[in-house]
Structure formats: structure tokens, C-alpha cells
C-alpha positions as CSV (number, residue, x, y, z in Angstrom):
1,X,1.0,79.6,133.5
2,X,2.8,83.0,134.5
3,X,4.0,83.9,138.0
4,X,1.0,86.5,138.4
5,X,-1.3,83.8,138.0
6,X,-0.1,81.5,140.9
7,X,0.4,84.6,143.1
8,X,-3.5,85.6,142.5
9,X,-4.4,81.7,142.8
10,X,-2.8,81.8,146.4
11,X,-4.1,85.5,147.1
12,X,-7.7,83.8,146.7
13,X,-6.9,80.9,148.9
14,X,-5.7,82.7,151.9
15,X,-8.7,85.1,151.5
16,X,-11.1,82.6,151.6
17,X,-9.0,80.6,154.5
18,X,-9.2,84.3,156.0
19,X,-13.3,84.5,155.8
20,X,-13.9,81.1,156.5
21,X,-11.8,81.5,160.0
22,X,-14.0,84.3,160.8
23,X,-16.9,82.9,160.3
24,X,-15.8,79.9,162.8
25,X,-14.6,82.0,165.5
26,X,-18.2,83.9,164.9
27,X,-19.9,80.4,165.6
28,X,-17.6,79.2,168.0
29,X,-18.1,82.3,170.1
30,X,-21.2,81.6,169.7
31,X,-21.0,77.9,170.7
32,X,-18.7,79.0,173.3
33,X,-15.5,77.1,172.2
34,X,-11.6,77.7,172.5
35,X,-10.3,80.5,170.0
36,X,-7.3,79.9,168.1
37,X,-4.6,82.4,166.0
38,X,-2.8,81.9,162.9
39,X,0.7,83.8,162.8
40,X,2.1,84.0,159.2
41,X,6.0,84.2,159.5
42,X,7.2,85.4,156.0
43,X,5.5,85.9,152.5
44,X,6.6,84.1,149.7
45,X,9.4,85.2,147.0
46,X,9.9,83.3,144.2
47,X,13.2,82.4,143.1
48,X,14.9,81.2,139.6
49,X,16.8,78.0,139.9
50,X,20.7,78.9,139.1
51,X,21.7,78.1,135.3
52,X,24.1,75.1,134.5
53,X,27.8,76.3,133.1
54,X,29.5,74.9,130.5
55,X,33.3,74.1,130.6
56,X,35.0,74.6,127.3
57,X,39.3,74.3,126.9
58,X,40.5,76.1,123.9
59,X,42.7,73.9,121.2
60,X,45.0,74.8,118.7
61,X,43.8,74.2,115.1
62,X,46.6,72.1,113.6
63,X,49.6,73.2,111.5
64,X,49.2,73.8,108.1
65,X,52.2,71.9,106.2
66,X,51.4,73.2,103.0
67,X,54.0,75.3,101.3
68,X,52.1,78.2,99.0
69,X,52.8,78.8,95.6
70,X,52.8,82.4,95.4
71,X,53.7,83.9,91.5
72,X,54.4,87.3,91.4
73,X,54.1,89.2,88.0
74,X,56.7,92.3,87.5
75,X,56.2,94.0,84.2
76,X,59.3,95.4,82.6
77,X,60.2,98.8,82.6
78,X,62.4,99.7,79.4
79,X,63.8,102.9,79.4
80,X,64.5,105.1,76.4
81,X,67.2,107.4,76.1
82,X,68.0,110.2,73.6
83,X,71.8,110.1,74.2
84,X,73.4,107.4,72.7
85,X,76.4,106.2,73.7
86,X,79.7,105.5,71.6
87,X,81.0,101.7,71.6
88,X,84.0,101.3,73.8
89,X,87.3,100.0,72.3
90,X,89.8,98.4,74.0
91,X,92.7,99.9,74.6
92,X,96.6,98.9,76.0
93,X,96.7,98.4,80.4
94,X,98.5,100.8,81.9
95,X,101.2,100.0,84.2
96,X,101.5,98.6,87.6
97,X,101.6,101.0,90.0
98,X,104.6,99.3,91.1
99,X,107.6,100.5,89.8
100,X,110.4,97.4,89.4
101,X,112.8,96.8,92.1
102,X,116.2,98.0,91.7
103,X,117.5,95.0,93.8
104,X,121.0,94.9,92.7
105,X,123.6,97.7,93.1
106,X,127.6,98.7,93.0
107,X,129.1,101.3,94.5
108,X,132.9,102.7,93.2
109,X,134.7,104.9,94.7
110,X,138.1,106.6,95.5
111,X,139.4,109.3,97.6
112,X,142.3,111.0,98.5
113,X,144.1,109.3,101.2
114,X,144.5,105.9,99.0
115,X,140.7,105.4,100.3
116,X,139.2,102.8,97.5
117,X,135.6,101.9,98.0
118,X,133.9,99.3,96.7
119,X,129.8,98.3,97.7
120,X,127.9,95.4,96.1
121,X,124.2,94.5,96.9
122,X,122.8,91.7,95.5
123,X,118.6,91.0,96.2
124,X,115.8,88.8,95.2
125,X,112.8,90.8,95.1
126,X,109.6,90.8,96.0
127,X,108.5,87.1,96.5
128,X,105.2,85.8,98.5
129,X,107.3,82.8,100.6
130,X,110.8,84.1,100.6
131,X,113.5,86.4,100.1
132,X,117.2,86.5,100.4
133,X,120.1,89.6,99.8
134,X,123.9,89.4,100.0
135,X,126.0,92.4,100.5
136,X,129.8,93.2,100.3
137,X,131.8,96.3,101.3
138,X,135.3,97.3,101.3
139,X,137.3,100.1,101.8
140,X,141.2,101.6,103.7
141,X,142.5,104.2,104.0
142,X,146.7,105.5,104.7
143,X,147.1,108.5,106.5
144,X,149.4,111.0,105.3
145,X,150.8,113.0,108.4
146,X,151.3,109.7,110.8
147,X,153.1,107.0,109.9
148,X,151.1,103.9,109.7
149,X,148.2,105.6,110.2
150,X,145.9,102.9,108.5
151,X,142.8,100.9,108.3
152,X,140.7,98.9,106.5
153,X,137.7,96.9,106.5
154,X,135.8,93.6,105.1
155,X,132.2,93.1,105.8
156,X,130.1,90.7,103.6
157,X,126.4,89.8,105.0
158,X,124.2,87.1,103.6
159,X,120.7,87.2,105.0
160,X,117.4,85.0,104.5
161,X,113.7,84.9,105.4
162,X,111.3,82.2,104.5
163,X,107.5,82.9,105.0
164,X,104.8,80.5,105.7
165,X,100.9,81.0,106.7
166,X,101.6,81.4,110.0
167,X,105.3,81.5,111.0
168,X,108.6,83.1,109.7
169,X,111.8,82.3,110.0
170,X,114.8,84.1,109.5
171,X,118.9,83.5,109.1
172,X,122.1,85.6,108.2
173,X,125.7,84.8,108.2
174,X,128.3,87.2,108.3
175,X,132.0,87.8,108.0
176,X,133.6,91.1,109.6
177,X,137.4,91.7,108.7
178,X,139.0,94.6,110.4
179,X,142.4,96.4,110.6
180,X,144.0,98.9,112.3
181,X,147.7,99.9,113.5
182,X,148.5,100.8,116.8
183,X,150.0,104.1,115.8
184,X,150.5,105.8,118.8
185,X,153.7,106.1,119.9
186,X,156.9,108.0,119.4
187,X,157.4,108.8,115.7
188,X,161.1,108.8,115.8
189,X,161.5,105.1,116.8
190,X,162.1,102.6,114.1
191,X,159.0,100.3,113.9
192,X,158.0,97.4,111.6
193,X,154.7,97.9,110.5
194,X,153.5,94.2,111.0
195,X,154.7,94.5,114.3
196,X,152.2,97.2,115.1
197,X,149.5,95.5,113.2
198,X,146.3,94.2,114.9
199,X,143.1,92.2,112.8
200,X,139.8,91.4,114.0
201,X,137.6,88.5,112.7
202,X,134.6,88.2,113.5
203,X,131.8,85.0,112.3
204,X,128.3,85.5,113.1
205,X,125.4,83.2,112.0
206,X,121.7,84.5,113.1
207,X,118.6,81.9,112.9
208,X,115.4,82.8,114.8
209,X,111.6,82.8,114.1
210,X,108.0,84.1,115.1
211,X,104.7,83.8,114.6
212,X,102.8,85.6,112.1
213,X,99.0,85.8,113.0
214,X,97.8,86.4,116.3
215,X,96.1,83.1,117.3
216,X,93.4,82.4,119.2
217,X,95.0,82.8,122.8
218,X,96.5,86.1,121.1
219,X,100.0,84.6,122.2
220,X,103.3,85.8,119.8
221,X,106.6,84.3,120.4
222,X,109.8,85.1,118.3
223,X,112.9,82.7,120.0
224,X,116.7,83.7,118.6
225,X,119.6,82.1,118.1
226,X,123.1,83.9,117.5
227,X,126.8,82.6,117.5
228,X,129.7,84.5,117.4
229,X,133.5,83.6,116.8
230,X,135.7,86.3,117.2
231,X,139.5,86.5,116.9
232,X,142.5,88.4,116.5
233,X,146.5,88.8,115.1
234,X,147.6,88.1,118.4
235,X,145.7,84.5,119.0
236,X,143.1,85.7,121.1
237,X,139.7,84.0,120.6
238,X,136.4,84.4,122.0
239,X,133.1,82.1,121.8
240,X,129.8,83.8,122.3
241,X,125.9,81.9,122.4
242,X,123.1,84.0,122.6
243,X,120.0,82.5,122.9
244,X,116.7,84.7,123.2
245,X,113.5,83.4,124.1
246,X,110.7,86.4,124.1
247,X,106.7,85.7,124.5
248,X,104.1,87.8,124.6
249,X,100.0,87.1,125.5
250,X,96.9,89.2,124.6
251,X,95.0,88.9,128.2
252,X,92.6,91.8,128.2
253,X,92.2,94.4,125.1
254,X,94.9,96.5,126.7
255,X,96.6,94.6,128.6
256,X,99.5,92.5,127.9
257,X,102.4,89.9,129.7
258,X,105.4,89.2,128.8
259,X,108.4,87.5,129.4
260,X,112.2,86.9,127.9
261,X,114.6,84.2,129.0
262,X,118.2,85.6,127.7
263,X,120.9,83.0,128.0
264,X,124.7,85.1,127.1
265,X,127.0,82.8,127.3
266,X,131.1,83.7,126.2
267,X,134.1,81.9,126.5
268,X,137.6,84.0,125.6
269,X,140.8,81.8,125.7
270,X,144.4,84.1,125.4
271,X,147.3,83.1,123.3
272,X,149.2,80.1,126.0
273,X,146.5,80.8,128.9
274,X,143.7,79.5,130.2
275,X,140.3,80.2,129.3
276,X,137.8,82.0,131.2
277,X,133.7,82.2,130.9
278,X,131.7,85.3,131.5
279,X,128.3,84.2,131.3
280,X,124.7,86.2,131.7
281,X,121.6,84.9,132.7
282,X,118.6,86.9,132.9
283,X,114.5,86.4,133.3
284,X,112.2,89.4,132.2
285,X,108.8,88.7,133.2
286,X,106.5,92.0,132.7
287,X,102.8,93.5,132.5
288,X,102.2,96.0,129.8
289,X,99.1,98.0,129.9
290,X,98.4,99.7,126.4
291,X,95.3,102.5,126.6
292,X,94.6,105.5,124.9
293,X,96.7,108.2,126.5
294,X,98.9,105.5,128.8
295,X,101.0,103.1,128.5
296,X,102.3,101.4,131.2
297,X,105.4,98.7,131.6
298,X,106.3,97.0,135.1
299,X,108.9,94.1,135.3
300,X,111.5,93.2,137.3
301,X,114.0,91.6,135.8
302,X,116.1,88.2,137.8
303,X,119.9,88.0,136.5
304,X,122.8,85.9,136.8
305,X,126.4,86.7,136.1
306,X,129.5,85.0,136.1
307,X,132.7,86.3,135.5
308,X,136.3,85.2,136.3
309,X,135.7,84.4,140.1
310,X,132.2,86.4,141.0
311,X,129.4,85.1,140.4
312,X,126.3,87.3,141.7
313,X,122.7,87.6,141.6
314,X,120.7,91.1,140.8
315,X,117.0,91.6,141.0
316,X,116.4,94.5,138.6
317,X,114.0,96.6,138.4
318,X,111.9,97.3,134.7
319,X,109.2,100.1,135.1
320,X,108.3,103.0,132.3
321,X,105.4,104.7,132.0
322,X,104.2,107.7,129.7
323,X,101.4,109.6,130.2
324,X,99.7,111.8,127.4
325,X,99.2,115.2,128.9
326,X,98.3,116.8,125.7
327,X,97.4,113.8,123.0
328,X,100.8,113.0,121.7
329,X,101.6,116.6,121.5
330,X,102.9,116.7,125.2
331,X,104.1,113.0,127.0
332,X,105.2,112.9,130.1
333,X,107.8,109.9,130.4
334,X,109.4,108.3,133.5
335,X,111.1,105.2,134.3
336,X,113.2,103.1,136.5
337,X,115.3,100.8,134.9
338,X,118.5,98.6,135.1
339,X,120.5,96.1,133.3
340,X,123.9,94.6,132.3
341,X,126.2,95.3,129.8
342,X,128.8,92.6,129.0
343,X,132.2,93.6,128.9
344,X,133.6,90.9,126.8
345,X,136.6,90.8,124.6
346,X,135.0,91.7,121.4
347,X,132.6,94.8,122.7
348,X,135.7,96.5,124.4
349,X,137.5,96.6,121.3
350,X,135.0,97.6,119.2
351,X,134.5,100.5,121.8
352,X,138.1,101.1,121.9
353,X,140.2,99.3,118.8
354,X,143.5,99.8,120.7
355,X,143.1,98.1,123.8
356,X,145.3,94.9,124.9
357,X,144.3,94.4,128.3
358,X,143.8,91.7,130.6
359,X,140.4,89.9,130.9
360,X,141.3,87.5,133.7
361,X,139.5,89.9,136.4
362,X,137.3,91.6,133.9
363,X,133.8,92.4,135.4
364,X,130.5,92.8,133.5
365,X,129.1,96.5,134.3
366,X,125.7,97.0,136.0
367,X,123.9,100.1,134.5
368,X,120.9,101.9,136.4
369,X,118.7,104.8,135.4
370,X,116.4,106.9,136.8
371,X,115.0,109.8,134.6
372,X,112.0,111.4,133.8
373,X,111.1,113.5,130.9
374,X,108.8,115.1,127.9
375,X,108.2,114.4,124.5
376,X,106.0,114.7,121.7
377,X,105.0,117.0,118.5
378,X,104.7,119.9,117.4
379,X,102.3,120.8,114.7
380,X,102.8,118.2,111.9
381,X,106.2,118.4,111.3
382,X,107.9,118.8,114.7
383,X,108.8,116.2,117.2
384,X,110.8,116.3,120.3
385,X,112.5,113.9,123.0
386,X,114.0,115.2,126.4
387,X,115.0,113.6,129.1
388,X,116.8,114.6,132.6
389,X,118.6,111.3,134.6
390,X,120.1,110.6,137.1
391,X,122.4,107.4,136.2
392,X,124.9,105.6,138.1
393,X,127.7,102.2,136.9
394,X,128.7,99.6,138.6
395,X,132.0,98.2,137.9
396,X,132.7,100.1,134.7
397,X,136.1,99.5,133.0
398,X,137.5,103.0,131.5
399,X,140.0,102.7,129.5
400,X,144.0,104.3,129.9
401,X,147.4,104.3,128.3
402,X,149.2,101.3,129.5
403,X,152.1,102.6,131.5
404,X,154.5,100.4,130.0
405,X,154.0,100.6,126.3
406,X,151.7,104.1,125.8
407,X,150.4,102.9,122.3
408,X,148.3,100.2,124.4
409,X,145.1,100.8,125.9
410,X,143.9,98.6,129.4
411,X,140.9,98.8,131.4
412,X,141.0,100.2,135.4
413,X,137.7,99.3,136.7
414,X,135.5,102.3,138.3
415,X,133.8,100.4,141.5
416,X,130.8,102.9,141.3
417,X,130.4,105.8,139.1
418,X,127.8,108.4,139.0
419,X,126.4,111.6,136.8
420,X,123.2,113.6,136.0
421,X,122.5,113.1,132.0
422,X,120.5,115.6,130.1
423,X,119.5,114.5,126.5
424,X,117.6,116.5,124.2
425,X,116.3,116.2,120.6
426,X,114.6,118.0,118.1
427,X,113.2,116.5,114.5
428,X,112.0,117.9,111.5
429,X,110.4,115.9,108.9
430,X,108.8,117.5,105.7
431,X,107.9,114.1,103.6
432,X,111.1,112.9,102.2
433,X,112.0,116.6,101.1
434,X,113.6,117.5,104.0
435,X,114.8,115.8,107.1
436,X,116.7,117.7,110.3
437,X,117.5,116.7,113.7
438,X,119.1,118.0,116.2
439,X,120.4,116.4,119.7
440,X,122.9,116.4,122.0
441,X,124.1,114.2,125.6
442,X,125.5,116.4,128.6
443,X,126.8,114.5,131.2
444,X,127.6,115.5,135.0
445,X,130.0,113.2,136.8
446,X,129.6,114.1,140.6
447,X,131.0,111.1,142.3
448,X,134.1,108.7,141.6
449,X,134.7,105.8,144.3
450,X,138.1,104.1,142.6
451,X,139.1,106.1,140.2
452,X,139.9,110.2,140.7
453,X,138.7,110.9,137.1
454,X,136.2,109.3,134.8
455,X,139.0,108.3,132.2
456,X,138.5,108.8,128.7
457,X,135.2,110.1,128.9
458,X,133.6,112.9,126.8
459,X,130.7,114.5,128.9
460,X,129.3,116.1,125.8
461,X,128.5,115.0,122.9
462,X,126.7,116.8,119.8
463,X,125.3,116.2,116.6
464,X,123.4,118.2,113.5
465,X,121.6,116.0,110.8
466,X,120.2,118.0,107.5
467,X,119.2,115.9,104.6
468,X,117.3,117.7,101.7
469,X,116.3,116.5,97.8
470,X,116.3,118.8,95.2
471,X,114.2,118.0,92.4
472,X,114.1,114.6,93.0
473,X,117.4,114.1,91.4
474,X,119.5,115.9,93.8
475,X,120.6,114.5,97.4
476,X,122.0,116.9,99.7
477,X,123.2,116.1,103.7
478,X,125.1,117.8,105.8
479,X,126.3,116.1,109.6
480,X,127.9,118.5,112.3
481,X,128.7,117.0,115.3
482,X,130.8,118.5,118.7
483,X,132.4,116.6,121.3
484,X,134.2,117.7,124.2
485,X,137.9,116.5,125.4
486,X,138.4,114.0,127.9
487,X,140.8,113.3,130.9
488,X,143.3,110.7,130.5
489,X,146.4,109.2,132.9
490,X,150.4,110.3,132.3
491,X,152.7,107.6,132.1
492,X,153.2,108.0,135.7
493,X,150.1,107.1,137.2
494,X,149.8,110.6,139.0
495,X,149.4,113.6,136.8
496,X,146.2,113.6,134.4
497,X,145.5,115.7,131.6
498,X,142.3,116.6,129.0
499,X,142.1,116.2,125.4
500,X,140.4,119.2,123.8
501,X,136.7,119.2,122.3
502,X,136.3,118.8,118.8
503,X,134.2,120.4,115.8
504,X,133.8,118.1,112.9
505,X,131.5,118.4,110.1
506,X,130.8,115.8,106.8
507,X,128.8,116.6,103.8
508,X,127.8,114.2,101.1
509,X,125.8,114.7,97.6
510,X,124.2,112.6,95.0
511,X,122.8,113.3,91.6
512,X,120.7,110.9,89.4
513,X,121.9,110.6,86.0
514,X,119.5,108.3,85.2
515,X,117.1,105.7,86.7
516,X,120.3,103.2,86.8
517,X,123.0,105.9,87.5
518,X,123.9,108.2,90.3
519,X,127.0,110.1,91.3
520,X,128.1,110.9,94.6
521,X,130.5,112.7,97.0
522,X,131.4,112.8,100.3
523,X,133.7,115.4,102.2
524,X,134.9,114.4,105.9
525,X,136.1,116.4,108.0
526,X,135.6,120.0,106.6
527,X,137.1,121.7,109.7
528,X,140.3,119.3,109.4
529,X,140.6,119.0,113.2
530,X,142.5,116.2,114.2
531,X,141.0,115.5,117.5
532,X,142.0,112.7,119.7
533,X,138.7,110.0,120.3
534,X,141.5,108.7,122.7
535,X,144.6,110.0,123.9
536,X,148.0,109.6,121.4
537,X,145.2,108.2,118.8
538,X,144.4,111.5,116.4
539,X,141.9,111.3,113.7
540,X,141.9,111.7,110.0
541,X,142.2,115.4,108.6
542,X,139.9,116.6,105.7
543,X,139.1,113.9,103.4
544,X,136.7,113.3,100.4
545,X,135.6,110.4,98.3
546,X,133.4,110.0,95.4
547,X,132.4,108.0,92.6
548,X,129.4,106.3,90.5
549,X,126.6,104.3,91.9
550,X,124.3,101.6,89.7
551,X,121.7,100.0,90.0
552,X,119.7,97.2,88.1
């Protein structure tokens, strides 16, 4: 039964209700009863009952385990050429690219002042965990225009380095032999030769070490150990440790710190007298930062030294910088630096050969520098180095005639001494063709506090370097070098004078006979200027050696 039908079935009902209420109140008017009202409120609207939902929650269908076998069919593709072509034959290997070492060499040679040369090398070659080479040079000389106006030297050099995966170590011994004749003095006087005659001996045994693959903290290390006995004709002996402990750690990319313990320790003992210890001490902690275009380097450096009766404390400063203004074609360099210089027995006289001084009050000499300056290249064969500085020692011994015997040198020391430096260079490098440099040092001494001249030194100082090849068989060099005079003390500690400057030029040439034979030439000396180094002391005139060089 539809809606429509209910509705019409109720549409009836109330009709009929409707008539049948009429026809009641009709009678009851009649009848004269109580008449009564029917008030319908709302009509009716049907309504569909609200449908049931369903809840449903969604599951995953379960893994499939099942590996597939999948087969894949690739026809072949053959390929048919006209060209067909020739069978290859073996044929011989060609050469290693690397020619054989020539690790073994002598040298012969004579000149004309009773100069005898002899050179030996002696190598192992190329080996992947070690290596070893011994080497052996002598040679003399007699001058011709001063009496006893000789020298000659020994060296021999054995040297060592073993390689492993990740460390290296390394160790030399060496024996220095040299003599010289204290020559300057007056001529006329009757003098044994063996009574002017002065030796040096030197021992020195090397043995240090480093890492050789950055590890994993990017930390390198490389500690040193050297010893050195030195002696002389007249009993004097010295005893030097060096001991060297440098490390370095990776922190950033670019940036870097380090830091060196240096332990110098000497001991020099005169003929009869007691002995007496100059000893150096130093700590040099530093940052390093390494970017493109700057490099930066800031220490400060913590020293001891101890020397006959001082002993003193310096906190020195460590601080250079270069900036790229142009990318390496224009560097702007600056720095601030200071450090010591020991003044022991065997660095004076191998500075100055004819000294004889004391040592008892000798004081090690405190160096500072402040400079600035530009370098760079030029193109690609130019390169250039300049700086300007201001620099000032401490306690620097200069050397004078003794006033009692004029052939001796001894040591005044300059409390505090000080000068602008200009150095300049210039290089030219066209492969291994042709190689030039050019350079000189200018110094300014503007203030003196002990001593009224700066004794025995040259403020300039020259040199010219040319070294060209010609056709590969041909070496040609050519070294002239300028220097100017220098003041030095009469025998009466009052009047001074100068020694006058100097031009000096050397030239040297080789020719390869063959692979295994070469000979060469070299002329000292072309100028034959017998300038005086140091006063009473004049050098070697013109003088040439040559002779044959092989190697195997």
C-alpha cells in the first residue's frame, strides 16, 4: 500500500468526521444542547526512518613472498662487415719510459793554483722501502802571491731513508775536515807554517722521522735528532744536541695548529779551562690559516737562553701574512718576526775562519724584523720577491783584528744594533733551457749603541745567476756578484778604516761526450780582484779548474 493511498484513506475519515459533526450540532441545536469545536493543530507529514551505516576498516592483503621467475629472450645481433681486418702479430715491448739511474759518479779535476779535485757519489737507486747514498769530496788549493796562503777541505756524507706504510725514517753521518792558515800578517817575518796552521773537525750524525699518510685526526709529526762534535788544532772542543720536536693538526679545511719544542743544547770546553754551556730553549705554538688568496701564520714563540752567566727569558713574536691582490701575480707580504741565533764556537768560525776569541762572555744574538713587501709573477716565466725592513740585533758579536796579534780575529759585542734592509729579486725560468736571477741586499745602519761602526760589515751585497743548455749537450753558467767594503778597527783601538767593494765574476761549462762522459770548466775570479772578505785576509786571484766527469 502506497503513501497516496493512506493519505486518501485519512482524507475520507476526517470528511466523514467533518459531516457527521455537522449533522450533530444541526440536531443538537435543535435539541438545544452545548456546542462543541474541534481545533486541528498540524497536518501530518510523513517521514522515512533514517538508514543503518555500516562500519568497514580497510586491511592490507598480505605480502606475497614469492620470488618471480622472469626469462628474458635477447636475440643476437651479428654484424657483417666488408672490411676485414689483418691478424696482429706480436711484436718486441718498447722501453720503460724510465731511463736508468746514473747513481754513481766521479769527478777529476785540476787547476792552476795546485787545486786537485776529486768528487765521488755512490747511490742505490730507486727502491720501494729504502734508499741510501755516500758521497766524498776533496780539494786545496796554495796561493801564489801570499805566503801560506792555503786551504783545503774533506767532506764525506753517508745518508739513509727507510720507508714504511706509514712512517719514514731518516739518518746521515758525516765527517767535515777543514784547513786554513792564518796568513795575515807581516810577510817579512819568519814564520813556521804549522805554527800558523788551524783544522776544524766536525762529526755530525742526523736520525729523525715523520709520518707518511695523513691519519684520521689529519695530525703529522716529524721529531729530529742531531749531534755535533766539533774541534780544532788548538784543543778546543764543542758538544752540541739538537733535538726537534714539530707537530702539526688538520682542524678545519683551512685551518691548521702547530707547534715545535726546540731543545739546543752546546757545551765548548778551551784547551786547560773550564767549560761553559750555552743552551736554547724555545716553544712555537702557532695557527695557520690556508685559503685561497690568504694565508695567514700567528705564533708567539716562548724561549730560554743560557749563556756564561745570563740566563733570560723572551716572548717572541711569530706573525706573517700574504695577501693575493692580484692571484699570485701581485702578493702583498708582511710580517713580524723574531728569533735567536746561537753564537757558538763552531757557527762563528765558519762565519769567520780566522777568529780565536774568547767565549767565556759570549752572548747568543736576538734578531727581530719587521718588513713588509710584494711578490709574485709575471706572465709565465717571471717571478719576483721584494721586501723593505726594518731590522734591529741584540747583542751581536762583530768581528775585529785582535790588537795584539793582527792575523787573529775576536768578537766586540754590539749591545743593540739597527738598519733599514731592502731586498729585491728577479727570476727567470724558461723550462730547464734557461735559468736567470737576479738579487741583491742593501742595508742602512742608522744607530750603534756600543760600538761606533758596525765592524766588518758589507751593507751591500750583489749577485747575477745565468744558467743556459745548449743542445742538450752543452751547460753554460755564468755568476756575477758585487759587494761593498767594510769598516774595520786599527791596531790602536781609535782610528778605523774601509775595505773597498768588490766585483767578482765565475763562469763554468760542461759538454756531454756521451751518456757516461762529460767535461767541464770552471774560471773564478775573471776580474782577478783580490778583495778582502775581512781585513789583512785577501782572496784568491783568477783561477780555473777542469777535468772529466762519469757516470754509471
Amino acid at each position: 500500500m502506497n503513501i497516496h493511498n493512506i493519505y486518501r484513506k485519512h482524507f475520507f475519515f476526517f470528511a466523514a468526521m467533518g459531516l457527521g459533526a455537522g449533522f450533530f450540532q444541526q440536531a443538537s441545536a435543535q435539541d438545544s444542547l452545548k456546542q462543541e469545536t474541534i481545533d486541528i493543530i498540524s497536518t501530518y507529514q510523513p517521514r522515512l526512518r533514517d538508514a543503518a551505516k555500516l562500519n568497514l576498516t580497510a586491511s592490507l592483503p598480505a605480502v606475497d613472498t614469492a620470488r618471480p621467475s622472469l626469462k628474458y629472450a635477447v636475440p643476437s645481433l651479428n654484424l657483417n662487415f666488408m672490411y676485414q681486418a689483418a691478424p696482429l702479430k706480436p711484436l718486441a715491448l718498447g722501453k720503460d719510459s724510465l731511463d736508468l739511474l746514473q747513481n754513481n759518479f766521479i769527478k777529476l779535476g785540476y787547476g792552476n793554483l795546485s787545486t786537485p779535485l776529486v768528487q765521488a757519489g755512490f747511490g742505490s737507486g730507486r727502491h720501494e722501502n729504502y734508499n741510501y747514498g755516500l758521497f766524498v769530496n776533496y780539494s786545496s788549493s796554495k796561493g801564489k802571491d801570499i805566503k801560506y796562503q792555503d786551504y783545503s777541505t774533506l767532506n764525506a756524507l753517508a745518508a739513509g731513508t727507510y720507508l714504511l706504510p706509514k712512517f719514514q725514517f731518516n739518518a746521515s753521518l758525516a765527517y767535515d775536515r777543514n784547513t786554513v792558515h792564518y796568513y795575515g800578517y807581516d810577510q817579512t817575518l819568519p814564520v813556521e807554517k804549522g805554527d800558523i796552521a788551524q783544522t776544524f773537525n766536525q762529526f755530525t750524525v742526523n736520525v729523525g722521522a715523520n709520518n707518511r699518510t695523513t691519519n684520521d685526526w689529519a695530525f703529522s709529526f716529524q721529531p729530529k735528532v742531531k749531534f755535533i762534535l766539533f774541534n780544532d788544532s788548538h784543543k778546543n772542543t764543542e758538544n752540541t744536541f739538537v733535538f726537534n720536536i714539530p707537530v702539526r693538526k688538520q682542524i678545519f679545511e683551512d685551518i691548521f695548529i702547530k707547534a715545535e719544542g726546540v731543545f739546543d743544547l752546546t757545551t765548548f770546553k778551551a784547551d786547560g779551562d773550564r767549560s761553559f754551556n750555552n743552551n736554547i730553549v724555545a716553544i712555537h705554538p702557532a695557527v695557520d690559516i690556508i685559503k685561497p688568496g690568504f694565508v695567514l701564520h700567528a705564533g708567539v714563540n716562548p724561549t730560554w737562553t743560557n749563556t756564561p752567566g745570563i740566563n733570560k727569558f723572551y716572548l717572541l713574536p711569530d706573525i706573517v701574512n700574504e695577501t693575493h691582490l692580484i692571484r699570485k701575480k701581485l702578493i702583498l707580504s708582511s710580517g713580524w718576526i723574531s728569533y735567536m741565533e746561537k753564537n757558538s764556537y763552531r757557527n762563528l768560525t765558519s762565519r769567520n775562519p780566522f777568529f780565536t776569541g774568547s767565549m767565556a762572555e759570549m752572548q747568543n744574538t736576538r734578531i727581530e724584523e719587521k718588513y713588509t713587501g710584494i711578490k709574485g709573477t709575471l706572465g709565465s716565466h717571471f717571478n719576483y720577491n721584494t721586501k723593505f725592513a726594518s731590522v734591529t740585533w741584540y747583542n751581536l758579536p762583530l768581528f775585529v783584528n785582535d790588537t795584539l796579534d793582527s792575523k787573529h780575529f775576536i768578537t766586540l759585542n754590539e749591545a743593540e744594533l739597527r738598519a733599514f734592509q731592502l731586498h729585491a729579486e728577479v727570476g727567470y725560468i724558461q723550462e730547464e733551457k734557461l735559468q736567470g736571477r737576479v738579487s741583491f741586499d742593501w742595508y742602512n745602519y742608522n744607530k750603534q749603541q756600543s760600538q761606533p761602526q758596525p765592524w766588518a760589515l758589507p751593507a751591500f751585497q750583489g749577485d747575477v745567476f745565468v744558467s743556459y743548455i745548449l743542445m742538450k749537450k752543452l751547460h753554460l753558467n755564468a755568476d756575477l756578484f758585487a759587494m761593498s767594503g767594510a769598516y774595520y778597527r786599527s791596531a790602536n783601538k781609535i782610528d778605523f778604516g774601509k775595505t773597498d767593494g768588490a766585483w767578482d765574476m765565475n763562469l763554468g761549462a760542461s759538454f756531454d761526450i756521451t751518456k757516461n762522459f762529460n767535461i767541464w770548466l770552471n774560471a773564478n775570479n775573471i776580474f782577478n780582484t783580490q778583495y778582502q772578505r775581512y781585513y789583512l785576509y785577501p782572496s784568491y786571484g783568477f783561477n780555473i779548474v777542469g777535468g772529466l766527469l762519469f757516470k754509471f
